[in-house]
C-alpha positions as CSV (number, residue, x, y, z in Angstrom):
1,X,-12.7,-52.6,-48.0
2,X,-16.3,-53.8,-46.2
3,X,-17.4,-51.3,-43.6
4,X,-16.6,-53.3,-40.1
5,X,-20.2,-52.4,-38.9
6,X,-21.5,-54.0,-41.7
7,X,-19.4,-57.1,-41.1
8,X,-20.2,-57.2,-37.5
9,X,-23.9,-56.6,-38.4
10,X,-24.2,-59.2,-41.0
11,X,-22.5,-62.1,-38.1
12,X,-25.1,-61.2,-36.0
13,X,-27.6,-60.8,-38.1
14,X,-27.1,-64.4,-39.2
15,X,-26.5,-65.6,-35.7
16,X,-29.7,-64.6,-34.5
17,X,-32.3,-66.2,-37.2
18,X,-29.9,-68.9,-36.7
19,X,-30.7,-69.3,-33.0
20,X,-34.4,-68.8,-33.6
21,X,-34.5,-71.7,-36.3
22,X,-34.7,-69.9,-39.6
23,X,-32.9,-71.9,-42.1
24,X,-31.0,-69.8,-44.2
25,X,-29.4,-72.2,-47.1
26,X,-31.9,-70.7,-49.9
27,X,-31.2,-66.5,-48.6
28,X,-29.5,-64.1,-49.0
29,X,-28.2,-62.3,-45.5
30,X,-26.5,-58.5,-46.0
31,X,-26.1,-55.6,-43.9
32,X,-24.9,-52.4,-46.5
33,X,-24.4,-49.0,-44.8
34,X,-26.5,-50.5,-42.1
35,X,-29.3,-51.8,-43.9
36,X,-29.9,-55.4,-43.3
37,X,-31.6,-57.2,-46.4
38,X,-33.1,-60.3,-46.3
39,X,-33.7,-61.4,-49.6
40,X,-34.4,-65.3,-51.2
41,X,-36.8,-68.0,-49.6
42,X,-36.6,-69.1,-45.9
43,X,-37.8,-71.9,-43.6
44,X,-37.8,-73.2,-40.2
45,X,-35.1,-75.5,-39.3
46,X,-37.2,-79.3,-38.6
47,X,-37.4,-79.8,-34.5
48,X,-36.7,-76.3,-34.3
49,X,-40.3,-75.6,-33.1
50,X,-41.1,-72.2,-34.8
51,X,-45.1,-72.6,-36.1
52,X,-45.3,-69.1,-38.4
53,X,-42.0,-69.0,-39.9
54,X,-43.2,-64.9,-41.1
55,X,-43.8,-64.0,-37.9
56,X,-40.7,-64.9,-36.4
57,X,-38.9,-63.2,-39.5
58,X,-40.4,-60.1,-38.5
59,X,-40.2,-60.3,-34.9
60,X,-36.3,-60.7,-35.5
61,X,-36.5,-57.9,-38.0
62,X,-37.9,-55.7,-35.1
63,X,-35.2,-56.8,-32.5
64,X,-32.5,-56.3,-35.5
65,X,-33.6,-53.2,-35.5
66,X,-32.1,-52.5,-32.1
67,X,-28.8,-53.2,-33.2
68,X,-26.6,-50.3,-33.2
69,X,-24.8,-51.4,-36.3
70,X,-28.2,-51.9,-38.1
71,X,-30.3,-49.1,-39.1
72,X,-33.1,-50.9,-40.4
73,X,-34.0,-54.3,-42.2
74,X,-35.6,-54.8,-45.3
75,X,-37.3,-58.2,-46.2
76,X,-37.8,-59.9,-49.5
77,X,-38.0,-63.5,-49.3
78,X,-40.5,-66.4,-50.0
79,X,-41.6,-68.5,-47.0
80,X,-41.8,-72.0,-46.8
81,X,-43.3,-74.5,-44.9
């Protein structure tokens, strides 16, 4: 059975880049024993407005990070514009 923190960490995980207009059709999303990995390619959603797609990855990595469910966030995608 999935840990709940995980569960809970992966929902928000997702909710967030989603908010902040990463399109996440072509990644892979995971929180495991509070690791969240980010792995596949990634995008910005059109009209969304984000202008560096990597930075806004990693600035959500960092306020991930704050998560109490998420211990830390590894990142292994592809970016495209």
């Amino acid at each position: 059975m999935a840990d709940p923190n995980d569960v809970s960490g992966t929902k928000a995980a997702r909710s967030m880049l989603g908010r902040r207009g990463v399109d996440l059709t072509l990644c892979d999303l995971r929180v495991m024993h509070g690791v969240c990995y980010i792995r596949g390619t990634v995008s910005a959603v059109k009209g969304s407005g984000v202008l560096d797609i990597k930075t806004e990855i990693e600035h959500c990595a960092r306020l991930l990070r704050q998560k109490p469910e998420i211990r830390d966030v590894v990142i292994d995608v592809r970016y495209r514009s």
